[in-house]
N, CA, C and O atoms as a GROMACS GRO file, in nm:
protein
  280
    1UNK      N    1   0.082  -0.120   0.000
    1UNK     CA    2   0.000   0.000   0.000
    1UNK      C    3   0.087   0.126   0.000
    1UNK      O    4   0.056   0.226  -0.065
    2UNK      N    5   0.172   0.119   0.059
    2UNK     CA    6   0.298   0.228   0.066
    2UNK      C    7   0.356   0.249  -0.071
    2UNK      O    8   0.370   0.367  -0.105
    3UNK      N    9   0.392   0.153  -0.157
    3UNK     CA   10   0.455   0.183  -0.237
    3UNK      C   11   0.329   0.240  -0.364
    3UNK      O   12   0.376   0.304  -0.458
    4UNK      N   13   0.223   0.223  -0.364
    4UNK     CA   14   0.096   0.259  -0.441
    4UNK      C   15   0.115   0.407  -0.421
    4UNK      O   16   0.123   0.486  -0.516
    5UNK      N   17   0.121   0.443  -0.286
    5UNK     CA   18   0.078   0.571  -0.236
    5UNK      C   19   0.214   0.615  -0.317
    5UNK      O   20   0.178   0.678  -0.416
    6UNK      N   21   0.337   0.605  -0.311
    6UNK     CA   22   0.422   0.654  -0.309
    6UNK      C   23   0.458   0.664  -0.496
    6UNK      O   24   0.508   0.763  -0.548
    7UNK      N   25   0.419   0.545  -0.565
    7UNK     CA   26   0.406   0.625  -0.703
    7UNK      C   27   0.302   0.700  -0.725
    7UNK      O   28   0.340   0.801  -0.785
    8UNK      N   29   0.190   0.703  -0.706
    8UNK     CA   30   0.090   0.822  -0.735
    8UNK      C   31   0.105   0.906  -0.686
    8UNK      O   32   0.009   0.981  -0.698
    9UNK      N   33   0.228   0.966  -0.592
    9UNK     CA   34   0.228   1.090  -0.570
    9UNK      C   35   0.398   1.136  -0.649
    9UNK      O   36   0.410   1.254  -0.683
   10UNK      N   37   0.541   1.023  -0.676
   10UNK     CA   38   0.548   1.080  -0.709
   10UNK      C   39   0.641   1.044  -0.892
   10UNK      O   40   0.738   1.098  -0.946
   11UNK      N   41   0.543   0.925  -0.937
   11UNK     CA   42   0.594   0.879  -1.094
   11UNK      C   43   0.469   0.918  -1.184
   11UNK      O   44   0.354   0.927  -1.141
   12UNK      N   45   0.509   0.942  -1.321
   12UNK     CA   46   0.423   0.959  -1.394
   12UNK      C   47   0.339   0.838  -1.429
   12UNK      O   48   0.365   0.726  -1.386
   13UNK      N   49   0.230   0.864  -1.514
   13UNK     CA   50   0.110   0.728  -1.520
   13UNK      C   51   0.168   0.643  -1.619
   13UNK      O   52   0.149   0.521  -1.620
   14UNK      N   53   0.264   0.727  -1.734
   14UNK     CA   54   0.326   0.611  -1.818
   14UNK      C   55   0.435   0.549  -1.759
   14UNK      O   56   0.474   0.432  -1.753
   15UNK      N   57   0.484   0.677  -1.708
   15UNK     CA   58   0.625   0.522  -1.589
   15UNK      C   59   0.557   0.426  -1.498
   15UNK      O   60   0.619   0.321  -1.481
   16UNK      N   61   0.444   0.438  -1.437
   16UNK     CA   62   0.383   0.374  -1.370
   16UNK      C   63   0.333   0.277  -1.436
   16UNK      O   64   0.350   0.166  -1.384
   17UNK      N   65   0.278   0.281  -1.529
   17UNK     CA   66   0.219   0.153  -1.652
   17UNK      C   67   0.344   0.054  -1.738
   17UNK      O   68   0.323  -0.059  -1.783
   18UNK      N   69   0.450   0.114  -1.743
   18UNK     CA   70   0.506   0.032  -1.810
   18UNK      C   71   0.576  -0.035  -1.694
   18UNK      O   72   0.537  -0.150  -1.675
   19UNK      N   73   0.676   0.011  -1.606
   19UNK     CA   74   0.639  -0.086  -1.428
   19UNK      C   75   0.577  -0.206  -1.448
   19UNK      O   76   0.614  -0.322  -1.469
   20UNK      N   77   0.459  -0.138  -1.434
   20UNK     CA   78   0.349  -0.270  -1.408
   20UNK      C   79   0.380  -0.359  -1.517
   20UNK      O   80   0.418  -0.471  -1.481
   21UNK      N   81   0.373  -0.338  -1.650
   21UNK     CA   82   0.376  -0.449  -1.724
   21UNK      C   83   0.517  -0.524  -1.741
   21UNK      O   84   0.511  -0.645  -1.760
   22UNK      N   85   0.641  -0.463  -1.737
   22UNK     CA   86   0.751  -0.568  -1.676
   22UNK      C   87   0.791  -0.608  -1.614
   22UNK      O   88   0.901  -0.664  -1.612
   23UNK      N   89   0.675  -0.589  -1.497
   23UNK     CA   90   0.689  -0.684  -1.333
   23UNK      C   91   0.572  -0.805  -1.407
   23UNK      O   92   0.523  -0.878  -1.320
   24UNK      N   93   0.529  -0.830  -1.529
   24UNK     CA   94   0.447  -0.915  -1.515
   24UNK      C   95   0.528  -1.047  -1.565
   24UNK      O   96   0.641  -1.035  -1.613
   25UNK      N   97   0.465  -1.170  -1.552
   25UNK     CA   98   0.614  -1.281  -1.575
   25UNK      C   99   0.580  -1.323  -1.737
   25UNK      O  100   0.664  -1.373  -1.811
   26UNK      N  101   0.433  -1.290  -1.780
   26UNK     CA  102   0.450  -1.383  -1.934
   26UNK      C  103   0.428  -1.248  -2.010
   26UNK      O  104   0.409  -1.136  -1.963
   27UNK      N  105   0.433  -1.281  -2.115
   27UNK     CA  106   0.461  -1.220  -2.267
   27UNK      C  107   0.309  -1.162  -2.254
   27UNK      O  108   0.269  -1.047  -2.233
   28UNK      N  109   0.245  -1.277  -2.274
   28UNK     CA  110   0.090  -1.201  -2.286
   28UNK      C  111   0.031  -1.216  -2.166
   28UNK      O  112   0.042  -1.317  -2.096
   29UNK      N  113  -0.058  -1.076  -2.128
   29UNK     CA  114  -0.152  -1.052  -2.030
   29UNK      C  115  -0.234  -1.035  -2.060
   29UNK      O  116  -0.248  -0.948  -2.146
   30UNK      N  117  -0.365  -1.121  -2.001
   30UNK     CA  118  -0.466  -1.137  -2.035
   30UNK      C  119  -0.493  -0.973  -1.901
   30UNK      O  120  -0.434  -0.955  -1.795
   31UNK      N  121  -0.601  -0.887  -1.965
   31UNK     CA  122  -0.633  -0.757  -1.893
   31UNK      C  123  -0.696  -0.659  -1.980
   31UNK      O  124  -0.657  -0.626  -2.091
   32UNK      N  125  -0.839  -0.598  -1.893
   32UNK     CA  126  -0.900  -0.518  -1.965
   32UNK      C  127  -0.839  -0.371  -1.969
   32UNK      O  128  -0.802  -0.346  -1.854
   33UNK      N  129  -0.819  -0.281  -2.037
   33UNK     CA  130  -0.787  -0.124  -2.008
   33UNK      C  131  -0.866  -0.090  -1.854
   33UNK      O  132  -0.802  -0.051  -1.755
   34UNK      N  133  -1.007  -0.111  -1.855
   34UNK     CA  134  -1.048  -0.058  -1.710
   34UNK      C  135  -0.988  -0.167  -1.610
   34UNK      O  136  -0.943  -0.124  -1.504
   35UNK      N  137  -0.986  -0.276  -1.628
   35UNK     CA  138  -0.876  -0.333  -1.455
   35UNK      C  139  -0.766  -0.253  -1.485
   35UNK      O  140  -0.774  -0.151  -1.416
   36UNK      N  141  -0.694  -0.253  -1.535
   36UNK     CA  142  -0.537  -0.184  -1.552
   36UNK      C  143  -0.593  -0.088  -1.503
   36UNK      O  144  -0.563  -0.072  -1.384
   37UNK      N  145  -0.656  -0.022  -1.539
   37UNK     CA  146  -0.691   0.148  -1.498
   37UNK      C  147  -0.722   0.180  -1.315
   37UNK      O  148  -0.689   0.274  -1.243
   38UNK      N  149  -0.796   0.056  -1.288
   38UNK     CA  150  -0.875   0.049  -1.134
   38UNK      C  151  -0.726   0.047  -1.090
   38UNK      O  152  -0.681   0.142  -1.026
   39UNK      N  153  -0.636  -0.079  -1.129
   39UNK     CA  154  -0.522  -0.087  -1.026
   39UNK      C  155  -0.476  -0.003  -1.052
   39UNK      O  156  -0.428   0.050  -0.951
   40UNK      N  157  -0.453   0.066  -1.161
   40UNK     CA  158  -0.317   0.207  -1.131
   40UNK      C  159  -0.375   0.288  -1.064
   40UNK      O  160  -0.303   0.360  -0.996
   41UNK      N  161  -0.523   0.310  -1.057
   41UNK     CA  162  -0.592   0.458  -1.015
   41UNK      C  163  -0.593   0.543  -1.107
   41UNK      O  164  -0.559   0.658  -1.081
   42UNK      N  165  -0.627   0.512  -1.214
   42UNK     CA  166  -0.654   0.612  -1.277
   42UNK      C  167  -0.765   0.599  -1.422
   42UNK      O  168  -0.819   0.489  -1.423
   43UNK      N  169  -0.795   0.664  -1.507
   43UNK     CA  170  -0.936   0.670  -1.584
   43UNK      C  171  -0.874   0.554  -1.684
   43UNK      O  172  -0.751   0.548  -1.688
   44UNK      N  173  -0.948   0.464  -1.764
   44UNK     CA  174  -0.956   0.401  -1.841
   44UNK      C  175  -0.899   0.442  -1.958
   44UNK      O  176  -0.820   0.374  -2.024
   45UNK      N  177  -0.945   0.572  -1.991
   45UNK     CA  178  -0.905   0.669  -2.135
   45UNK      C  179  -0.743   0.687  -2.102
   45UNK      O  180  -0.660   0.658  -2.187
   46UNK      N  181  -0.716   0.723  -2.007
   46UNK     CA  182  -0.589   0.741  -2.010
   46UNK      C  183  -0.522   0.646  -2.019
   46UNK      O  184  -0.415   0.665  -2.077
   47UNK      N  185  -0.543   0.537  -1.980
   47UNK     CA  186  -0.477   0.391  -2.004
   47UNK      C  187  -0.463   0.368  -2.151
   47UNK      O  188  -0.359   0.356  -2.216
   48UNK      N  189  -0.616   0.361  -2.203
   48UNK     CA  190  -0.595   0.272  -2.347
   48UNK      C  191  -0.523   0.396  -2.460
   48UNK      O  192  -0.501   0.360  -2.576
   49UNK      N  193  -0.482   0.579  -2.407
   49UNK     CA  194  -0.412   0.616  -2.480
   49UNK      C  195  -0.287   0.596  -2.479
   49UNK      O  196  -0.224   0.615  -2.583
   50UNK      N  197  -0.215   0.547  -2.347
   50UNK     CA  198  -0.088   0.556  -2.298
   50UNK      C  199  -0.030   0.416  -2.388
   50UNK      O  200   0.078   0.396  -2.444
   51UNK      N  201  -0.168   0.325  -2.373
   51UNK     CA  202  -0.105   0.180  -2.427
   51UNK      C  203  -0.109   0.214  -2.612
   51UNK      O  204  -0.028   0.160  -2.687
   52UNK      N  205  -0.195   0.291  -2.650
   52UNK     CA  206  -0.198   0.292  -2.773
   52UNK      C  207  -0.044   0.379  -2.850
   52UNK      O  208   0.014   0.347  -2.954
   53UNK      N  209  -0.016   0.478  -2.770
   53UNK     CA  210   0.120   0.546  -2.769
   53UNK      C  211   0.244   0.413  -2.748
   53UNK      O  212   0.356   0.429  -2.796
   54UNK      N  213   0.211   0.291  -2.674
   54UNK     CA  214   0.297   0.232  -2.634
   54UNK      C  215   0.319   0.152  -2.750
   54UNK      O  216   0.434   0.120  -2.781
   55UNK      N  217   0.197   0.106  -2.834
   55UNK     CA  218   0.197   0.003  -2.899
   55UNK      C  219   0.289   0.109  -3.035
   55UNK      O  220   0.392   0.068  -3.087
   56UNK      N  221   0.230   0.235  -3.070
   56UNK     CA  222   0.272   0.307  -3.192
   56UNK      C  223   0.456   0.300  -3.182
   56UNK      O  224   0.527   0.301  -3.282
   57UNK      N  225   0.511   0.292  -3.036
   57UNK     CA  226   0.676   0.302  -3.037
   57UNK      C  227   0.734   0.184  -3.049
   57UNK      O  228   0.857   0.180  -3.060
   58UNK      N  229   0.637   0.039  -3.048
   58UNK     CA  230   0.656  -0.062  -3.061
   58UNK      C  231   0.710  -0.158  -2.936
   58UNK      O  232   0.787  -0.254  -2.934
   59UNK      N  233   0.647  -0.098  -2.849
   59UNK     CA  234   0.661  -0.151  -2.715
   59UNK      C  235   0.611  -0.267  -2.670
   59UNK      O  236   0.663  -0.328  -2.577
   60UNK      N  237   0.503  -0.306  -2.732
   60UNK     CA  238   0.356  -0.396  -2.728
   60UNK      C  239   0.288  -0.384  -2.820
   60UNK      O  240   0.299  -0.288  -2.897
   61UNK      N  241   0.183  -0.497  -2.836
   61UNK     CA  242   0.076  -0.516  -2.922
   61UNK      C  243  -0.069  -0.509  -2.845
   61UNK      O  244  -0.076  -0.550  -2.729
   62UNK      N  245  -0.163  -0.465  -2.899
   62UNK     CA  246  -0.285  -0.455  -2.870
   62UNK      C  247  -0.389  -0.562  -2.879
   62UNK      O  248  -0.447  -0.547  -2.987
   63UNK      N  249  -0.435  -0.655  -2.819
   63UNK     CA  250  -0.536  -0.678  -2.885
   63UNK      C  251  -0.687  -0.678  -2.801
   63UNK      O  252  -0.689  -0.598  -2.708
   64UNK      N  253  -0.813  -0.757  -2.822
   64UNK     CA  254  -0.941  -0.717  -2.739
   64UNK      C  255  -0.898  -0.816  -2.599
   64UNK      O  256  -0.874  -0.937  -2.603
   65UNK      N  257  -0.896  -0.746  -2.501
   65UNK     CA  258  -0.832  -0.822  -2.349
   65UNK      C  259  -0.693  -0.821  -2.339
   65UNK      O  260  -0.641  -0.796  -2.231
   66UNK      N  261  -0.621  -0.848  -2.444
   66UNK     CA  262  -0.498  -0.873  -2.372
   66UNK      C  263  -0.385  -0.780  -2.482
   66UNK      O  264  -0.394  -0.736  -2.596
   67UNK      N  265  -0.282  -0.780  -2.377
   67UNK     CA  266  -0.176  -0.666  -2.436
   67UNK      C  267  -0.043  -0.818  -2.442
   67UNK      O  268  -0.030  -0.920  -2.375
   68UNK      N  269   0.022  -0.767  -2.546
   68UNK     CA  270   0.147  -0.834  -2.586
   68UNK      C  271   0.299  -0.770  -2.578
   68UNK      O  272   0.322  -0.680  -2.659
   69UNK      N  273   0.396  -0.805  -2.495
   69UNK     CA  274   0.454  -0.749  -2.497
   69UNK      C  275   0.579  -0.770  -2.607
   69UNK      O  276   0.652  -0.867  -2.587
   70UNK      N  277   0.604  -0.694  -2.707
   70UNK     CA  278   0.726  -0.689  -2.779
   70UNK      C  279   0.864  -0.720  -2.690
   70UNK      O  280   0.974  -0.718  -2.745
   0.00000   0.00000   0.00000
């Protein structure tokens, strides 16, 4: 809970999102934009733009539920 508190006050939402997804152990994550969004704390829209920015630098792939990581 400490460390939650302590990036939302003081990492950005895309450093905070990409974090999350290379603490995850497989390639593909099964996950909707709004769970991702609930756990980071923050709006849905901002998620699926951050991931769509992510996917355009070739970071990941998109698809319906689950994100792929390049």
């Amino acid at each position: 809970m400490a460390n939650l508190i302590e990036d939302l006050r003081f990492k950005k939402i895309d450093e905070r999102l990409l974090t999350w997804l290379e603490a995850q152990e497989q390639k593909v994550i099964t996950i909707t934009h709004d769970s991702l969004a609930s756990h980071l704390g923050t709006s849905r829209e901002i998620i699926s733009r951050i991931l769509k920015s992510f996917e355009e630098q070739g970071i990941l792939k998109l698809s319906r539920g689950k994100i792929e990581l390049l």
